[in-house]
Structure formats: C-alpha cells, structure tokens
VEXTORDREN-675301 format. One line per field, with one value per residue (C-alpha): residue number from 0; residue in one letter; y, z, x. Coordinates in pm, whole numbers, plus 50000, padded with zeros to 5 digits. Example, Ala and Ser with C-alpha at 12.3 -4.5 7.8 and 13.67 -1.06 7.14 Angstrom:
<rs>
pos 0,1 $
code a,s $
py 49550,49894 $
pz 50780,50714 $
px 51230,51367 $
</rs>
This chain:
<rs>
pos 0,1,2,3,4,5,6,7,8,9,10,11,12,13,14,15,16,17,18,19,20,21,22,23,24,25,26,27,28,29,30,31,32,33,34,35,36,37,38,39,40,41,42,43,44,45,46,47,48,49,50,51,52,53,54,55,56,57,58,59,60,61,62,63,64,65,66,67,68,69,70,71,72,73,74,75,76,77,78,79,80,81,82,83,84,85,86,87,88,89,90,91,92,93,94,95,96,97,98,99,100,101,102,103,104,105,106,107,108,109,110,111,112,113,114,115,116,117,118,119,120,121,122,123,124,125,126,127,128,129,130,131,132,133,134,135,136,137,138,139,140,141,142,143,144,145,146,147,148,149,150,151,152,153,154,155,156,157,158,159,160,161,162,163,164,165,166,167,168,169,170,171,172,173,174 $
code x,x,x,x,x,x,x,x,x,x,x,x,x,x,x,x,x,x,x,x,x,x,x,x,x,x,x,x,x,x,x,x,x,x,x,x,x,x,x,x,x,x,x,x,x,x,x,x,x,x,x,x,x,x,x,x,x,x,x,x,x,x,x,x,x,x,x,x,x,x,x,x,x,x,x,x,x,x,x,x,x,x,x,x,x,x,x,x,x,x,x,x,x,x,x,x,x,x,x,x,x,x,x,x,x,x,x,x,x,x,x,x,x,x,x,x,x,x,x,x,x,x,x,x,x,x,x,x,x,x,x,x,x,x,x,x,x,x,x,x,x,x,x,x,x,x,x,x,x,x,x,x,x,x,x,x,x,x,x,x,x,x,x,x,x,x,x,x,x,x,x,x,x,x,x $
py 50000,50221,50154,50280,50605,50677,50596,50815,51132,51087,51051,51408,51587,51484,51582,51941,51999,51909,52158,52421,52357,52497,52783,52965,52889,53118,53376,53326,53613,53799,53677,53938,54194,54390,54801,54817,54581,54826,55120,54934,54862,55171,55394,55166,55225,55593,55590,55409,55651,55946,55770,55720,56055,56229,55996,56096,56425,56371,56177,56487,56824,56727,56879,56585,56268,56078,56240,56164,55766,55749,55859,55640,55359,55453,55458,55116,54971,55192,55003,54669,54676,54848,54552,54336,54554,54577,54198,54167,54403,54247,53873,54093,54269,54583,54874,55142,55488,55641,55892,55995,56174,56578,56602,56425,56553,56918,56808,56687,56994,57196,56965,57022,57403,57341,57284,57165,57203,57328,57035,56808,56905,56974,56615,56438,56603,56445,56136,56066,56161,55958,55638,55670,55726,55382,55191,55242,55192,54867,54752,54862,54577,54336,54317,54375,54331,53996,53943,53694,53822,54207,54099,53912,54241,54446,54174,54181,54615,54661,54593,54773,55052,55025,55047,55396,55550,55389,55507,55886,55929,55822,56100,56365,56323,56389,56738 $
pz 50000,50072,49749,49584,49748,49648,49297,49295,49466,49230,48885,49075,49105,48773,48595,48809,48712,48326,48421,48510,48255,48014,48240,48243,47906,47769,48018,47925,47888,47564,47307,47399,47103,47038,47084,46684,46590,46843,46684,46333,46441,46579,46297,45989,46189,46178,45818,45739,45950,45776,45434,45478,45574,45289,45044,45136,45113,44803,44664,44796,44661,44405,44059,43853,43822,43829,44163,44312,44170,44383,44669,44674,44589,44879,45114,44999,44989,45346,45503,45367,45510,45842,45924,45900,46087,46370,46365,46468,46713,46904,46869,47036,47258,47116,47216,46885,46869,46759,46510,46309,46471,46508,46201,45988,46125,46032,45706,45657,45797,45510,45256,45373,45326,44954,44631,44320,44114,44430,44633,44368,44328,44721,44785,44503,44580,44970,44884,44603,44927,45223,45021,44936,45343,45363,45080,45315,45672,45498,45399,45747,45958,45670,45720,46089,46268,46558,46507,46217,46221,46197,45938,45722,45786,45625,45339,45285,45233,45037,44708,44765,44869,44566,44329,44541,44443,44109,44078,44203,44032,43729,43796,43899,43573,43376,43512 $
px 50000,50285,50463,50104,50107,50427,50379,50055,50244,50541,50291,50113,50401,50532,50203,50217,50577,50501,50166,50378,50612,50343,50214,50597,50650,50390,50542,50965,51184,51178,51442,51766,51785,52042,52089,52159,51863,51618,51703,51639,51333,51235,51392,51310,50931,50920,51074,50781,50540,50704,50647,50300,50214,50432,50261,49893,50031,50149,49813,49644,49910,50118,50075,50171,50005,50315,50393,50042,50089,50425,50253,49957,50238,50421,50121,50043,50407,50527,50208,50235,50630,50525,50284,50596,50758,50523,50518,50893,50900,50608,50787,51089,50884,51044,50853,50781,50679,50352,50497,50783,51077,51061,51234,51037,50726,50907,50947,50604,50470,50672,50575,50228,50248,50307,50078,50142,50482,50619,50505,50649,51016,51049,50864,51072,51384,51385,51233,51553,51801,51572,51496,51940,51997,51764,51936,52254,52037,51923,52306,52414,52148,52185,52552,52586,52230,52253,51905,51809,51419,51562,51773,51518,51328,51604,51629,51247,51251,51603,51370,51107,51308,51518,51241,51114,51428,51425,51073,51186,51450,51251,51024,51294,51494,51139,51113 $
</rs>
C-alpha cells in the first residue's frame, strides 16, 4: 500500500511539474535583442510613418500625376512593410513609437504648406536623398544586425526601397 502512494504522489508531482512547465513557458523572457537591431526597428518604423504621411500628402498636393501615383504607391508599399515591421517588434517585445521623429514631422509639415509644382520638386527632391539614406540603413542591419528576424526584415525592404528610388529618380529626371 505504501509503494502505491508513492507511485501516485510521484505521477502528481510529475504531471504538476510538466503543468507548470506549460504555464511559464507562455510567460519566458523575451528573446535578447540587440541596441543596433532596436534602433532598426524603431527607425526603419518611423521611416515608414514618415512615408505614409508624405505619400497621402502627396496623393492629395502634388501637381503631377506621376507624383500623386508614387505617393499612393508609397502609402500602399510603406504600410504593407510596416505591418511586417510591427510583427517583429512584438515577437521581440520591442517597444515602437507612435509617430515619426521631430524632424520628419518638420518636414512633413513643410511639405504640407506646399501645392502643386512646388510640392512636387520639394517632395521628390527628399524622397531621392531619404529612400538613398535607407538603401545604406538597409546595407548597414543586413551586414551587421545579431538578430536573424531584423535581418530578414532588412532583406524583405532593400527591394522595395530600391524600386522607390528607382521610381523617384525616374520622375525627377522627367522634370
């Protein structure tokens, strides 16, 4: 009889440790990220922010239908990768902002004090030198991110964001 209660306390505790087992496991430290792959994150998320805007800006001011295009394209594109984005920074419990930095909300504000022509070379003109800065943001985490999810991240945007500036540049020679 003795010999049966010890087999049923050691089959309890086992099933209460393999219980537990499951209960912590929901609740384990996030996966360590580096300082490099959180400022990716956060940075690549405000580009993206800032993108958005300028492109509904540009959907709504610019003077050339090739200009209003690239911004509805950008809208689309800027949302499709910030949903990724978003994505990987949850799974790494990294914490984003809910706008783009005070300089890009300047620059959106003086973008959105402009009309037409205007609008169009100033909005072309940044979005040629921002989507270059990216290329070379991109290349930076590619090559020296830790985190293989940031990294496939970085991977995932390089063509789009190439074909922005291919797209831009496109439209800047054409004026």
């Amino acid at each position: 009889m003795l010999r049966w209660l010890i087999v049923l306390v050691a089959a309890l505790a086992a099933a209460l440790v393999a219980a537990l087992s499951g209960v912590t496991a929901g609740y384990a430290a996030p996966p360590h990220v580096s300082d490099q792959d959180k400022a990716f994150l956060i940075g690549a998320h405000q580009d993206n922010l800032a993108e958005i805007q300028g492109g509904q800006l540009a959907e709504r001011q610019a003077g050339k239908q090739s200009v209003r295009d690239a911004g509805k394209k950008f809208v689309e594109d800027h949302t499709a990768l910030d949903d990724q984005l978003k994505r990987v920074a949850e799974k790494l419990s990294v914490d984003l902002p809910s706008r783009p930095s005070e300089e890009q909300q300047a620059e959106l504000r003086r973008f959105s004090a402009k009309g037409g022509t205007e609008f169009d070379r100033a909005w072309i003109d940044a979005q040629v030198k921002d989507h270059r800065t990216t290329l070379d943001f991109l290349d930076k985490e590619i090559s020296t991110g830790s985190s293989p999810d940031v990294e496939n991240l970085a991977q995932d945007a390089k063509p789009v964001v190439r074909e922005h500036l291919n797209l831009v540049e496109s439209i800047q020679s054409g004026e």
